[in-house]
PyMOL Python script that loads the backbone (N, CA, C, O; Angstrom):
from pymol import cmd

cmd.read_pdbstr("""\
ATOM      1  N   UNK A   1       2.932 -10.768   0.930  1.00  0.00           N
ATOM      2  CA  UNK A   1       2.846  -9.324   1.039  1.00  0.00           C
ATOM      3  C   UNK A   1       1.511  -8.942   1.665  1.00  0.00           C
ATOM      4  O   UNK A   1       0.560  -9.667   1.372  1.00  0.00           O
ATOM      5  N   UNK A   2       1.289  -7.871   2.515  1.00  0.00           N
ATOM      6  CA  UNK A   2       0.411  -7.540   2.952  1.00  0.00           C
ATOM      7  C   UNK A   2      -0.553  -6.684   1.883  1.00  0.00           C
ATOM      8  O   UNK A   2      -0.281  -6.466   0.702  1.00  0.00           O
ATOM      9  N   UNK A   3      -1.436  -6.370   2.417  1.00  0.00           N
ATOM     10  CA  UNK A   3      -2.746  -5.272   1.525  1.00  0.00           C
ATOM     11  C   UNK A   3      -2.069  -4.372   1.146  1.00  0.00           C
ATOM     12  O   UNK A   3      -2.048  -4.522  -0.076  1.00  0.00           O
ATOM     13  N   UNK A   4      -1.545  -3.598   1.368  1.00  0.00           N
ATOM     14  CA  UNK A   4      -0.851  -2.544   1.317  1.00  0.00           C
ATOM     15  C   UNK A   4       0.249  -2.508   0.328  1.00  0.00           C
ATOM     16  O   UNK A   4       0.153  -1.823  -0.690  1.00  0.00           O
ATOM     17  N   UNK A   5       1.469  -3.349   0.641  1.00  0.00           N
ATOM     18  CA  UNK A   5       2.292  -3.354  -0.358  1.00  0.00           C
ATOM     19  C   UNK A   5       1.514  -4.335  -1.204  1.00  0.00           C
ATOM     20  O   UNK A   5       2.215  -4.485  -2.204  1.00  0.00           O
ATOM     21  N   UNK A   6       0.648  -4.933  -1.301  1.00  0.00           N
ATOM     22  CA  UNK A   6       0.251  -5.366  -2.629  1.00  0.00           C
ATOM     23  C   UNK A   6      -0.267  -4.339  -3.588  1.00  0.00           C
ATOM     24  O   UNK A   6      -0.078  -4.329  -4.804  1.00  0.00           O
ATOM     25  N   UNK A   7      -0.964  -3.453  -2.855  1.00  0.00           N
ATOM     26  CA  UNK A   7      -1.763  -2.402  -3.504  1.00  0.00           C
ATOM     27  C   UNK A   7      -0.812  -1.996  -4.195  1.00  0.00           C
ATOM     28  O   UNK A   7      -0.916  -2.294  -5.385  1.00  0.00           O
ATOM     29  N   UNK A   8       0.734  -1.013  -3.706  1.00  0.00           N
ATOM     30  CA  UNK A   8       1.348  -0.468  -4.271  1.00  0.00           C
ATOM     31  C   UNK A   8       2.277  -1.336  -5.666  1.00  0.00           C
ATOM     32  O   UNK A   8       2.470  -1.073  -6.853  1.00  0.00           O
ATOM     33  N   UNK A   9       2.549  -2.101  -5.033  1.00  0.00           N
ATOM     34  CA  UNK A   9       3.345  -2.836  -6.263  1.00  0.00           C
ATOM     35  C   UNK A   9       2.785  -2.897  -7.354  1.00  0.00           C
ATOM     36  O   UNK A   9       3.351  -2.721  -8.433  1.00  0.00           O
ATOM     37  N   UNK A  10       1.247  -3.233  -7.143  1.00  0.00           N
ATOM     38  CA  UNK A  10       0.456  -3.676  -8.837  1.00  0.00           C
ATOM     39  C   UNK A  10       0.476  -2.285  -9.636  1.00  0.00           C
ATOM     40  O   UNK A  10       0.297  -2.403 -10.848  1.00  0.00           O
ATOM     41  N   UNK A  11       0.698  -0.764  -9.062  1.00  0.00           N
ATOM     42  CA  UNK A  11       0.850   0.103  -9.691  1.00  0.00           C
ATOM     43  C   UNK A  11       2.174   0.368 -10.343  1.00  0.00           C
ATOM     44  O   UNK A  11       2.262   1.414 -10.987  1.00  0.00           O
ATOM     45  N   UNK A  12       3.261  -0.457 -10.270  1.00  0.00           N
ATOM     46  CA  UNK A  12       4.310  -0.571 -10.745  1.00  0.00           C
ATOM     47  C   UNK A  12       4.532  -1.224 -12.119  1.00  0.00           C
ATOM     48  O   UNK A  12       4.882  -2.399 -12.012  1.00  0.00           O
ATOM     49  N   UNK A  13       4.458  -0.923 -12.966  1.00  0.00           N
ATOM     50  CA  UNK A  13       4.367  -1.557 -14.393  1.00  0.00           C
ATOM     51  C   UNK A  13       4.145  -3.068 -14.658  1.00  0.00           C
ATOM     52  O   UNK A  13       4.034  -3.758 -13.645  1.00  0.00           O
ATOM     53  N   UNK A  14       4.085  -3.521 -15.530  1.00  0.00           N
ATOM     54  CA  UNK A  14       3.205  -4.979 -15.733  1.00  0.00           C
ATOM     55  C   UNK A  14       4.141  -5.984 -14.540  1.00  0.00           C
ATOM     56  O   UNK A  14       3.669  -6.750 -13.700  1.00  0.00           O
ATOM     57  N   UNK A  15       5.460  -5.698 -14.785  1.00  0.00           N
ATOM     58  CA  UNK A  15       5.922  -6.508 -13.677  1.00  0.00           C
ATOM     59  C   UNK A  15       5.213  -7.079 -12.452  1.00  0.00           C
ATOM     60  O   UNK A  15       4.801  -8.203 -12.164  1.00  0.00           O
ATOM     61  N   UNK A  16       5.224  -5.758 -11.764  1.00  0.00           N
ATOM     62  CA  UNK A  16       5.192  -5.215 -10.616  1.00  0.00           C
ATOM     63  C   UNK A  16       3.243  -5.542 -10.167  1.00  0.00           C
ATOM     64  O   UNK A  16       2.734  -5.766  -9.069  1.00  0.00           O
ATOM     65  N   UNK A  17       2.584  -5.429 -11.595  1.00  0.00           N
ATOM     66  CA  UNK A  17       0.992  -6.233 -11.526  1.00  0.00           C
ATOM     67  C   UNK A  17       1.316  -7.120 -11.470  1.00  0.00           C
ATOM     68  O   UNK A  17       1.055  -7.547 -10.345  1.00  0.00           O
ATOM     69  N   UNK A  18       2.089  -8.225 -12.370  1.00  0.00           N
ATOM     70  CA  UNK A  18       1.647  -9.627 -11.977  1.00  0.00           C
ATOM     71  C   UNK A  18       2.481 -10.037 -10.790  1.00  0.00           C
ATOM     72  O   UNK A  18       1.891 -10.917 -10.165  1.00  0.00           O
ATOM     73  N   UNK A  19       3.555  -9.740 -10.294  1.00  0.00           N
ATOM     74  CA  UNK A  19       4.226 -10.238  -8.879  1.00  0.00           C
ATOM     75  C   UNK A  19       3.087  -9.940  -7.816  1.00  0.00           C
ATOM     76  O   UNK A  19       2.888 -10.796  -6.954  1.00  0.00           O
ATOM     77  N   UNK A  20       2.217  -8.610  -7.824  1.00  0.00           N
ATOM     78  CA  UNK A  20       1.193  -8.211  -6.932  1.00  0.00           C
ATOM     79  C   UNK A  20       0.354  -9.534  -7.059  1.00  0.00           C
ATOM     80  O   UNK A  20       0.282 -10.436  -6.225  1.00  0.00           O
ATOM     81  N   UNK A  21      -0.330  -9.447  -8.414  1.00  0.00           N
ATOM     82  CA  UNK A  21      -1.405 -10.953  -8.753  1.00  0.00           C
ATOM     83  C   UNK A  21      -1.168 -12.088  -7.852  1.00  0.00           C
ATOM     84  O   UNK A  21      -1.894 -12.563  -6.979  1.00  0.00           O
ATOM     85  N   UNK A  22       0.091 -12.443  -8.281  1.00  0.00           N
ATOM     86  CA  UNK A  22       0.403 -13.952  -7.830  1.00  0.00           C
ATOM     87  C   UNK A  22       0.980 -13.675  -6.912  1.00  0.00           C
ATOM     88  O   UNK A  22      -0.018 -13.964  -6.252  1.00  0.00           O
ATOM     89  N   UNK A  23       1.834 -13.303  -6.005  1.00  0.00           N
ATOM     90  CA  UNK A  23       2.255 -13.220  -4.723  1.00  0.00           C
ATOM     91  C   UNK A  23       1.765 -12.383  -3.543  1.00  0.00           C
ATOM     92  O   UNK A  23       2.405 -12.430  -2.493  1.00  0.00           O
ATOM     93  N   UNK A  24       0.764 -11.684  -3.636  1.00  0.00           N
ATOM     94  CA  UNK A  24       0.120 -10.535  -3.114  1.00  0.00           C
ATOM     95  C   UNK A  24      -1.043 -11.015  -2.273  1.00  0.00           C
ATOM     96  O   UNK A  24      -1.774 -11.975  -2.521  1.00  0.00           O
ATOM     97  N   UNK A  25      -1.095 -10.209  -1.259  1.00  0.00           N
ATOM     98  CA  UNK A  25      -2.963 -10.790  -0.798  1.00  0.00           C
ATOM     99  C   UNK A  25      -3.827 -10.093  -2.097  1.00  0.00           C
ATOM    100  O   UNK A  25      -3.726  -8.938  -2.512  1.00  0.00           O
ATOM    101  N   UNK A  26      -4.687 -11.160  -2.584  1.00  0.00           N
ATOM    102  CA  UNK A  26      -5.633 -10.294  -3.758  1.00  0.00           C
ATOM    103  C   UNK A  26      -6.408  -9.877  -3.370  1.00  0.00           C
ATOM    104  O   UNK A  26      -6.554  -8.675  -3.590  1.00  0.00           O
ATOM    105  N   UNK A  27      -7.562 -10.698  -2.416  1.00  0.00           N
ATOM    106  CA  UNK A  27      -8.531 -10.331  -1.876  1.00  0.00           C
ATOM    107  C   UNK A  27      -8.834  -8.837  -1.139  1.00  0.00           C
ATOM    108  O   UNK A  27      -9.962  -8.347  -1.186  1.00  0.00           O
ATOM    109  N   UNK A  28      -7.598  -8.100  -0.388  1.00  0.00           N
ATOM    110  CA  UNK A  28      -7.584  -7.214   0.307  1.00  0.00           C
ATOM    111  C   UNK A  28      -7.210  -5.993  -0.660  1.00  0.00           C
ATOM    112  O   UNK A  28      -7.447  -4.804  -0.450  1.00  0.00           O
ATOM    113  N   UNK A  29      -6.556  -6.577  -1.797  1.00  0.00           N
ATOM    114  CA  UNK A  29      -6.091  -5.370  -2.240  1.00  0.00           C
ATOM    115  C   UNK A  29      -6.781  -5.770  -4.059  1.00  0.00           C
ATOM    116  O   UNK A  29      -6.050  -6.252  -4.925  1.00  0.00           O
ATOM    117  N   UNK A  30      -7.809  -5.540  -4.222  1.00  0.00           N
ATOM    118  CA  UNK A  30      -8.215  -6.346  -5.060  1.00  0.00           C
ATOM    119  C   UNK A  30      -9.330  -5.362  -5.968  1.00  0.00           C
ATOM    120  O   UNK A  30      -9.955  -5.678  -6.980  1.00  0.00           O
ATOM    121  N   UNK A  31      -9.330  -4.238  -5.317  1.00  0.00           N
ATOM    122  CA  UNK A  31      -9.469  -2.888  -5.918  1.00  0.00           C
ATOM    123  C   UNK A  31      -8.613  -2.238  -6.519  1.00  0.00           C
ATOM    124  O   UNK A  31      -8.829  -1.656  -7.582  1.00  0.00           O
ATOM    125  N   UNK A  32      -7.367  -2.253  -5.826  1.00  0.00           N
ATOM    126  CA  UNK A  32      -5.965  -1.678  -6.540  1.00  0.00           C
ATOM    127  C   UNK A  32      -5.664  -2.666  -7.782  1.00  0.00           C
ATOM    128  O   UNK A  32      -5.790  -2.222  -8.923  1.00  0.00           O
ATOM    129  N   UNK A  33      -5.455  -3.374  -7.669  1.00  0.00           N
ATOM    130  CA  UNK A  33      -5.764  -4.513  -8.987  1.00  0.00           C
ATOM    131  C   UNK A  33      -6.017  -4.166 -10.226  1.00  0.00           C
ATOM    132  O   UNK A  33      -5.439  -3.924 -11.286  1.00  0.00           O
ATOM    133  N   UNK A  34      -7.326  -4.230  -9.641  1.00  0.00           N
ATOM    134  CA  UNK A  34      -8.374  -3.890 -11.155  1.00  0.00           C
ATOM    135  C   UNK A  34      -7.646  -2.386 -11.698  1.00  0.00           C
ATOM    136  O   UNK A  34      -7.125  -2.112 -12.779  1.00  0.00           O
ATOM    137  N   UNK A  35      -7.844  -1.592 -10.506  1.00  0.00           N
ATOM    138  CA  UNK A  35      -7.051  -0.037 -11.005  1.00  0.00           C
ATOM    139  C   UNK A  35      -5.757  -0.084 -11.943  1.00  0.00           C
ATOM    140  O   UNK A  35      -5.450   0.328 -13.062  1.00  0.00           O
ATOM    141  N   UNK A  36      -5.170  -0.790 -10.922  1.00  0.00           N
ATOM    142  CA  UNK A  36      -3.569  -0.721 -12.483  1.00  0.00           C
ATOM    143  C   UNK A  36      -3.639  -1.202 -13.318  1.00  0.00           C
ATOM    144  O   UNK A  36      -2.954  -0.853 -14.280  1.00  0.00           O
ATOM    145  N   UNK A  37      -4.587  -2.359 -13.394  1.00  0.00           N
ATOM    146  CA  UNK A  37      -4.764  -3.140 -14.748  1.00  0.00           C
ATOM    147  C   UNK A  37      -5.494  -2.240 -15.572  1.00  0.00           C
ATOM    148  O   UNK A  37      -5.129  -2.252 -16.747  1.00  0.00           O
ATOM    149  N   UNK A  38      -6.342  -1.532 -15.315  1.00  0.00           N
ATOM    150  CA  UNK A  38      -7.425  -0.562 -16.163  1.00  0.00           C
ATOM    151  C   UNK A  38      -6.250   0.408 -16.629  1.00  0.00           C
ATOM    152  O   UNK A  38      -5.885   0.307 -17.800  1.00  0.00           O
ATOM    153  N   UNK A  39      -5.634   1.338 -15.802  1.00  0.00           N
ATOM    154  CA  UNK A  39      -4.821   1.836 -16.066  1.00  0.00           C
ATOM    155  C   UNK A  39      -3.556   1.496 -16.961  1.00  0.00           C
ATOM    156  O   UNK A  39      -3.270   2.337 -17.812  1.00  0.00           O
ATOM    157  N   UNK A  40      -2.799   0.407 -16.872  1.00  0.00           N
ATOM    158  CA  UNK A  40      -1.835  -0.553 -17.902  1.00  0.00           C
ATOM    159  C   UNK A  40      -2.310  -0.148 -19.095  1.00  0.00           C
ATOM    160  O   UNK A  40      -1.816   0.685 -19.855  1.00  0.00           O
ATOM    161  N   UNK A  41      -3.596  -0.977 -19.259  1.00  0.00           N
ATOM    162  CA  UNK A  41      -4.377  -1.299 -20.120  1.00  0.00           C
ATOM    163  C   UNK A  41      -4.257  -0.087 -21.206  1.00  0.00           C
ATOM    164  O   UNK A  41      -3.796  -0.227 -22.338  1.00  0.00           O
ATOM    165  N   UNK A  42      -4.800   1.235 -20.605  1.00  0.00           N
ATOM    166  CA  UNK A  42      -5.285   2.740 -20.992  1.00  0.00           C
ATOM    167  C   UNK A  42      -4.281   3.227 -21.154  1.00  0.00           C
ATOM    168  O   UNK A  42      -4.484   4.307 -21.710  1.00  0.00           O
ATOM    169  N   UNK A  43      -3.176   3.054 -20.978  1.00  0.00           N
ATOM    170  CA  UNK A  43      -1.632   3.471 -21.351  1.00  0.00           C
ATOM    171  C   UNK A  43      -1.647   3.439 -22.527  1.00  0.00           C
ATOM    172  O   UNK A  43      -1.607   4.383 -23.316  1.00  0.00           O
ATOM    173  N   UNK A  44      -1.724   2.043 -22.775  1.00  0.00           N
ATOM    174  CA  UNK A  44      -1.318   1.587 -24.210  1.00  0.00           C
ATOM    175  C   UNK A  44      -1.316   2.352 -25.347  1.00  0.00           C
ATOM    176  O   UNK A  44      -0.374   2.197 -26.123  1.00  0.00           O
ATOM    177  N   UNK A  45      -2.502   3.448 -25.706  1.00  0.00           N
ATOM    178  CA  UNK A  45      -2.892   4.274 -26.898  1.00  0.00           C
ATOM    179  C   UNK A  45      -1.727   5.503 -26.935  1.00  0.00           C
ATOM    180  O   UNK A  45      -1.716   6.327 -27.849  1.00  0.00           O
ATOM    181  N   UNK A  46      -0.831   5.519 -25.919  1.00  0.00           N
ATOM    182  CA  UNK A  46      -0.130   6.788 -25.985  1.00  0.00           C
ATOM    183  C   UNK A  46       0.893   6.936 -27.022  1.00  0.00           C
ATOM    184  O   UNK A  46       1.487   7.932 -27.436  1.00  0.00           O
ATOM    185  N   UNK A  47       0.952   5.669 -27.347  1.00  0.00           N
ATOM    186  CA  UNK A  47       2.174   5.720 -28.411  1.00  0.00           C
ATOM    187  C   UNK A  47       1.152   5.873 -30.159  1.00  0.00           C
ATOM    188  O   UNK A  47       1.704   5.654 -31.237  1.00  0.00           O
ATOM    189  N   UNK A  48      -0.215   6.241 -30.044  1.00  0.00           N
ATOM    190  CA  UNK A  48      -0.617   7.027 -30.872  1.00  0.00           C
ATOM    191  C   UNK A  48      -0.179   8.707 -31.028  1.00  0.00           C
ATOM    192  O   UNK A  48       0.009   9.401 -30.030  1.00  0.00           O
ATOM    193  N   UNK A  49      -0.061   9.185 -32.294  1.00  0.00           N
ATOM    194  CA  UNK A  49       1.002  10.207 -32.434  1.00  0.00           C
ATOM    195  C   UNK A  49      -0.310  11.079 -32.191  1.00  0.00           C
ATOM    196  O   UNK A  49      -1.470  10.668 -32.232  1.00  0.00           O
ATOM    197  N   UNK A  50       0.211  12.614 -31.879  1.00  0.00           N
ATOM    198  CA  UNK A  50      -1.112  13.661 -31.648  1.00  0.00           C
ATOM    199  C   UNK A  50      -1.661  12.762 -30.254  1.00  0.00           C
ATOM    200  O   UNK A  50      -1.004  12.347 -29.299  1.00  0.00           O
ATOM    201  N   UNK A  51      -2.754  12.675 -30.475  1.00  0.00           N
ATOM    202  CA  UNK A  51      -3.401  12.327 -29.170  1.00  0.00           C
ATOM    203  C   UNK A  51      -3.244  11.432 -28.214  1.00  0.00           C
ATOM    204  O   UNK A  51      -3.810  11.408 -27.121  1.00  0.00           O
ATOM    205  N   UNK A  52      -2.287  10.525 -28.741  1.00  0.00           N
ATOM    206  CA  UNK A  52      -1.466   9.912 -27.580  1.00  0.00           C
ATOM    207  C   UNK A  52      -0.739  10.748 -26.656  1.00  0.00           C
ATOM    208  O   UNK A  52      -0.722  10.458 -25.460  1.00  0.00           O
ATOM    209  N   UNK A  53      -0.090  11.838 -27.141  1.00  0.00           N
ATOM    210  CA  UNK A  53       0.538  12.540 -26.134  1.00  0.00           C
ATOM    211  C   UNK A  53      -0.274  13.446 -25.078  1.00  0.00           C
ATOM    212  O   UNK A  53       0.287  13.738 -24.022  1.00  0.00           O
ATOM    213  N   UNK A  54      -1.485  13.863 -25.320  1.00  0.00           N
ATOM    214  CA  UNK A  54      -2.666  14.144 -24.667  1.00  0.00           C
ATOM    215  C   UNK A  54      -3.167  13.214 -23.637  1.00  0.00           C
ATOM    216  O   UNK A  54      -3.165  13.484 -22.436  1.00  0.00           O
ATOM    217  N   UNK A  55      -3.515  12.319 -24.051  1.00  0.00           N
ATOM    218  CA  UNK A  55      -3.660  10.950 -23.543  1.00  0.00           C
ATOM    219  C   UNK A  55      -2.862  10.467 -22.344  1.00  0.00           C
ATOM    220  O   UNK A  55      -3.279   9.997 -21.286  1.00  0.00           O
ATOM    221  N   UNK A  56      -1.748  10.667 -22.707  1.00  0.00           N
ATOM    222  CA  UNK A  56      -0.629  10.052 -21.821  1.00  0.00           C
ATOM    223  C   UNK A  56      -0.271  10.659 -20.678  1.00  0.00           C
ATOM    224  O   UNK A  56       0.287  10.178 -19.692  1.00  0.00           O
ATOM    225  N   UNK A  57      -0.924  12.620 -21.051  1.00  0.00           N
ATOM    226  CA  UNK A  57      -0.955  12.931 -19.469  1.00  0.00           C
ATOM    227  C   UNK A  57      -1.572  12.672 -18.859  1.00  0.00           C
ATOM    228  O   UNK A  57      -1.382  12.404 -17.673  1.00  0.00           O
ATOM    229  N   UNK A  58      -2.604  12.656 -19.490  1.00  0.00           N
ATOM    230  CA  UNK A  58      -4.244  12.201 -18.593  1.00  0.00           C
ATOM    231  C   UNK A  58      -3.864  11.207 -18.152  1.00  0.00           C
ATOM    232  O   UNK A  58      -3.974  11.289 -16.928  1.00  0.00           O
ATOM    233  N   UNK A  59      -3.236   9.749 -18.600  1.00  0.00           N
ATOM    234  CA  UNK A  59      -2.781   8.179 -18.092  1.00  0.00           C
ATOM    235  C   UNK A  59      -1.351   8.633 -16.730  1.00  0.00           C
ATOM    236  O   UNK A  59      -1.167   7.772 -15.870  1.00  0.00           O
ATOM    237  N   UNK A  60      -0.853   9.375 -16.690  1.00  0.00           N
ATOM    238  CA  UNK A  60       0.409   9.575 -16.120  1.00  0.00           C
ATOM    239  C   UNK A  60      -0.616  10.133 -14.338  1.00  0.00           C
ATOM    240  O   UNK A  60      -0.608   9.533 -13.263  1.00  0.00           O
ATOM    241  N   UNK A  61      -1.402  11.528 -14.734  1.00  0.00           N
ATOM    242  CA  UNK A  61      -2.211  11.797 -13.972  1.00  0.00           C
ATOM    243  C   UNK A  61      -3.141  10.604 -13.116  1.00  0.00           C
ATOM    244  O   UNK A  61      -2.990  10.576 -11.895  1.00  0.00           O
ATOM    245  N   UNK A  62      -4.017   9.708 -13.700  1.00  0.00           N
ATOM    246  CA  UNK A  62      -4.689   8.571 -12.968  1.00  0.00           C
ATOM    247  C   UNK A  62      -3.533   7.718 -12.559  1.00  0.00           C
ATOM    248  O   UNK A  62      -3.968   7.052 -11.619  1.00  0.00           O
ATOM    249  N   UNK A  63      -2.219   7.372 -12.784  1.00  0.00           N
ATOM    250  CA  UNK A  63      -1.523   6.884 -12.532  1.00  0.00           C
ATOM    251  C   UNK A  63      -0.816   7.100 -10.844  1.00  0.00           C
ATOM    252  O   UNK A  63      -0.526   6.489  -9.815  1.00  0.00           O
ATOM    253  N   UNK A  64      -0.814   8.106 -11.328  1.00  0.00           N
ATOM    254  CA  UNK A  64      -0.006   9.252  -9.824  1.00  0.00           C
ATOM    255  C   UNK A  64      -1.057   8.899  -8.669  1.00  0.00           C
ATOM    256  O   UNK A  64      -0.758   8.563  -7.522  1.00  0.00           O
ATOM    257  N   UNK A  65      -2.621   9.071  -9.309  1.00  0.00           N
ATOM    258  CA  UNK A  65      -3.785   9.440  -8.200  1.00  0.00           C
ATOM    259  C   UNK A  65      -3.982   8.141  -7.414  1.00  0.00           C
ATOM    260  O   UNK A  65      -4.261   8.092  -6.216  1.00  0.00           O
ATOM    261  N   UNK A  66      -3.745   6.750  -8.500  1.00  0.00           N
ATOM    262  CA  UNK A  66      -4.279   5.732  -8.233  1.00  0.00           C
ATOM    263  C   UNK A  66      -2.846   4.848  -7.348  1.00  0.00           C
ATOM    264  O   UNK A  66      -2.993   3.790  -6.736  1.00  0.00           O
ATOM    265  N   UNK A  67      -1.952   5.357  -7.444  1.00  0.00           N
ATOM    266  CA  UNK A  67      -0.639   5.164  -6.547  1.00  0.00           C
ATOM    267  C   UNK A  67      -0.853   5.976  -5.289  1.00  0.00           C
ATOM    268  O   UNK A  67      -0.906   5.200  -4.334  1.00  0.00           O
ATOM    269  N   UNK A  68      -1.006   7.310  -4.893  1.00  0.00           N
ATOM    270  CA  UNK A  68      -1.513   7.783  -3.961  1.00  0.00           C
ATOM    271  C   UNK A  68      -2.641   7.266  -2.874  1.00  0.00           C
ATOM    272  O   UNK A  68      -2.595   7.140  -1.650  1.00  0.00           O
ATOM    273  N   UNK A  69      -3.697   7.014  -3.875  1.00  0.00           N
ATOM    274  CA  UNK A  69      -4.487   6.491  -3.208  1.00  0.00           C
ATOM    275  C   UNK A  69      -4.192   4.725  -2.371  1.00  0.00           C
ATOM    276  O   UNK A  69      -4.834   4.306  -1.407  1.00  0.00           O
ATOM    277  N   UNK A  70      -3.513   4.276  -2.807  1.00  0.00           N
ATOM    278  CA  UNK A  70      -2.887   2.882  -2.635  1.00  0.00           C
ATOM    279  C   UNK A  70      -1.857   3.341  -1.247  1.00  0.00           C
ATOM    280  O   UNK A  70      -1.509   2.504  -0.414  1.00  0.00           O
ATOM    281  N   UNK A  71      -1.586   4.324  -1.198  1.00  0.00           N
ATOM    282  CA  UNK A  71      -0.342   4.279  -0.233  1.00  0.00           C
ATOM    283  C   UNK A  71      -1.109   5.090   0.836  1.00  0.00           C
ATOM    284  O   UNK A  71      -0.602   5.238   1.948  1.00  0.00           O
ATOM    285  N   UNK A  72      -2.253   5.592   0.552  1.00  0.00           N
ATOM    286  CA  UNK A  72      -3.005   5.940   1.809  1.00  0.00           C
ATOM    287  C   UNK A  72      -4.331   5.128   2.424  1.00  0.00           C
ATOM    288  O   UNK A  72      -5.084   5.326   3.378  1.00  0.00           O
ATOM    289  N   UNK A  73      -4.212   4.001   1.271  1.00  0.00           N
ATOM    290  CA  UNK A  73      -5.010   3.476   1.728  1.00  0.00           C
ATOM    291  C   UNK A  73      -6.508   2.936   1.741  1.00  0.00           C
ATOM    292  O   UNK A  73      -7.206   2.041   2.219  1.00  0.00           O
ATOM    293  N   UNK A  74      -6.564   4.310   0.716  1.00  0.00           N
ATOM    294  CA  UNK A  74      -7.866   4.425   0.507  1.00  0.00           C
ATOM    295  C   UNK A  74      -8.776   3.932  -1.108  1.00  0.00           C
ATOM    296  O   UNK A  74      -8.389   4.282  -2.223  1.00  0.00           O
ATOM    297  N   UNK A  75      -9.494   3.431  -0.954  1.00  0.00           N
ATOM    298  CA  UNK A  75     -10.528   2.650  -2.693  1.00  0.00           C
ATOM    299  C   UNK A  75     -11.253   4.180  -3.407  1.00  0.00           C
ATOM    300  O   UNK A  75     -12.463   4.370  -3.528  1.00  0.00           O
ATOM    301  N   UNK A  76     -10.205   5.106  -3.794  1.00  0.00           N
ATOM    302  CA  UNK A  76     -10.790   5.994  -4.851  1.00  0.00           C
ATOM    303  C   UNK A  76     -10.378   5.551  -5.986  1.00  0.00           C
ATOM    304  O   UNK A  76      -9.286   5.085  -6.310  1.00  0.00           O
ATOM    305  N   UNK A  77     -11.835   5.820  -6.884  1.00  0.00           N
ATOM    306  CA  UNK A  77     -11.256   5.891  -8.457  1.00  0.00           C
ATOM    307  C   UNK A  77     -11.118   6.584  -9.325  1.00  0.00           C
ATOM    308  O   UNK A  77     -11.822   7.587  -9.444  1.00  0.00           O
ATOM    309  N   UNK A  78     -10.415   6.346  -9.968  1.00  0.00           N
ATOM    310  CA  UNK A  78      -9.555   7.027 -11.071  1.00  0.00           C
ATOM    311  C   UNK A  78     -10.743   7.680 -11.664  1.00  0.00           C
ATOM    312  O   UNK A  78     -11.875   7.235 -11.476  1.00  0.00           O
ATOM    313  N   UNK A  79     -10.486   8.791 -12.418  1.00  0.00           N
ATOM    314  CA  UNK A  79     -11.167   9.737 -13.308  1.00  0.00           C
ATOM    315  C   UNK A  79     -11.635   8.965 -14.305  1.00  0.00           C
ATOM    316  O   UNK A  79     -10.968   7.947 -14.490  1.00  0.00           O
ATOM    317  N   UNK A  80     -12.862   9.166 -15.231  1.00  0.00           N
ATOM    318  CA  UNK A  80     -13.330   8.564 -16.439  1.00  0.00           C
ATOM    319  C   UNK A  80     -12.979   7.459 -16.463  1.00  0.00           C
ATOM    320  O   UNK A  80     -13.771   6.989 -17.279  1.00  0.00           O
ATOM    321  N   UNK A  81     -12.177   6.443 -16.074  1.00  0.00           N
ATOM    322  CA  UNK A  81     -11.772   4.756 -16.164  1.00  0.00           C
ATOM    323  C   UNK A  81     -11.499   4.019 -15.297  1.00  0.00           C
ATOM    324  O   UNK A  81     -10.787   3.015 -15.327  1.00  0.00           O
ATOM    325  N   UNK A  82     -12.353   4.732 -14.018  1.00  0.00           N
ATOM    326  CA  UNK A  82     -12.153   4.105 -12.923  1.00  0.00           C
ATOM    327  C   UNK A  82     -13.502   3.415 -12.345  1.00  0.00           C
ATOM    328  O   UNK A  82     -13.711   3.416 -11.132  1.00  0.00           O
ATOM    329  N   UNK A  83     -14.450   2.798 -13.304  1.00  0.00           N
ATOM    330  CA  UNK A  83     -15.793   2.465 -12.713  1.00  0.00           C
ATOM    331  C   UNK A  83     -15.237   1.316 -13.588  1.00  0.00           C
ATOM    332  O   UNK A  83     -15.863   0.339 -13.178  1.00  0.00           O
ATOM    333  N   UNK A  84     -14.577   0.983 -14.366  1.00  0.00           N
ATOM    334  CA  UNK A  84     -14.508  -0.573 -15.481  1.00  0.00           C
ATOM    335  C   UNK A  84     -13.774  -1.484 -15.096  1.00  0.00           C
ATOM    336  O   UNK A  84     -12.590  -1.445 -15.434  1.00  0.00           O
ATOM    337  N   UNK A  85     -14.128  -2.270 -14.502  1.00  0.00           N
ATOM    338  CA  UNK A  85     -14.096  -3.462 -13.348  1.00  0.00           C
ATOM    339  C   UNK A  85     -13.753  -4.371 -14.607  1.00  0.00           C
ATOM    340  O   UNK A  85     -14.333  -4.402 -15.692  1.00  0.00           O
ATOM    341  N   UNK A  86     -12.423  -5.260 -14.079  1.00  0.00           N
ATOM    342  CA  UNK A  86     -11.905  -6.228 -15.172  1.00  0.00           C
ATOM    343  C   UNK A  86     -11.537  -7.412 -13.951  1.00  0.00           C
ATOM    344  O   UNK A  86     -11.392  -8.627 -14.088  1.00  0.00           O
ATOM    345  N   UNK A  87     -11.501  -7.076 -13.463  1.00  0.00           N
ATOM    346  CA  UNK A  87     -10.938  -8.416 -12.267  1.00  0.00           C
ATOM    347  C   UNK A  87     -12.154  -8.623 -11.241  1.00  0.00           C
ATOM    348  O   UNK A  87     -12.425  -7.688 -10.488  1.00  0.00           O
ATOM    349  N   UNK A  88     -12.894  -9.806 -11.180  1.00  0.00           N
ATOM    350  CA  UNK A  88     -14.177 -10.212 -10.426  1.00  0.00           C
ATOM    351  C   UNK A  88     -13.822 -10.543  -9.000  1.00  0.00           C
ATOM    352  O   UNK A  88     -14.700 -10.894  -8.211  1.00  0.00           O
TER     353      UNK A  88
END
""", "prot")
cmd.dss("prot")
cmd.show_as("cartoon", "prot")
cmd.util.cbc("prot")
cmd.orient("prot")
């Protein structure tokens, strides 16, 4: 897969990260990466009651931005959880 559709795929639920991981150029798209994984990751609390559902727009929102940004191309990050680098 090229940069591009790698980018997009890893924003596709855990699947769709690890087919990106392992079949994907990483190197090129290796910002988008880290993004869905941070994002995955930050999902997780939504199924806390009350503020999970708060939460989960805010996660749905960086979700949308960080897919957008992947399909244009461009290395923006996500709001409040987009500076926490998990993939070297």
């Amino acid at each position: 897969m090229d940069t591009r559709t790698t980018s997009i795929v890893a924003y596709m639920t855990w699947i769709g990260f690890f087919v990106a991981l392992l079949a994907g150029d990483k190197e090129g798209a290796k910002f988008h990466l880290n993004q869905a994984l941070v994002i995955l990751i930050f999902f997780l609390p939504v199924f806390l009651p009350c503020i999970g559902q708060i939460w989960g727009i805010f996660m749905i929102v960086c979700w949308i931005l960080g897919l957008v940004a992947a399909i244009n191309q461009e290395e923006k990050e996500v709001p409040l959880i987009g500076r926490i680098r998990l993939l070297k």
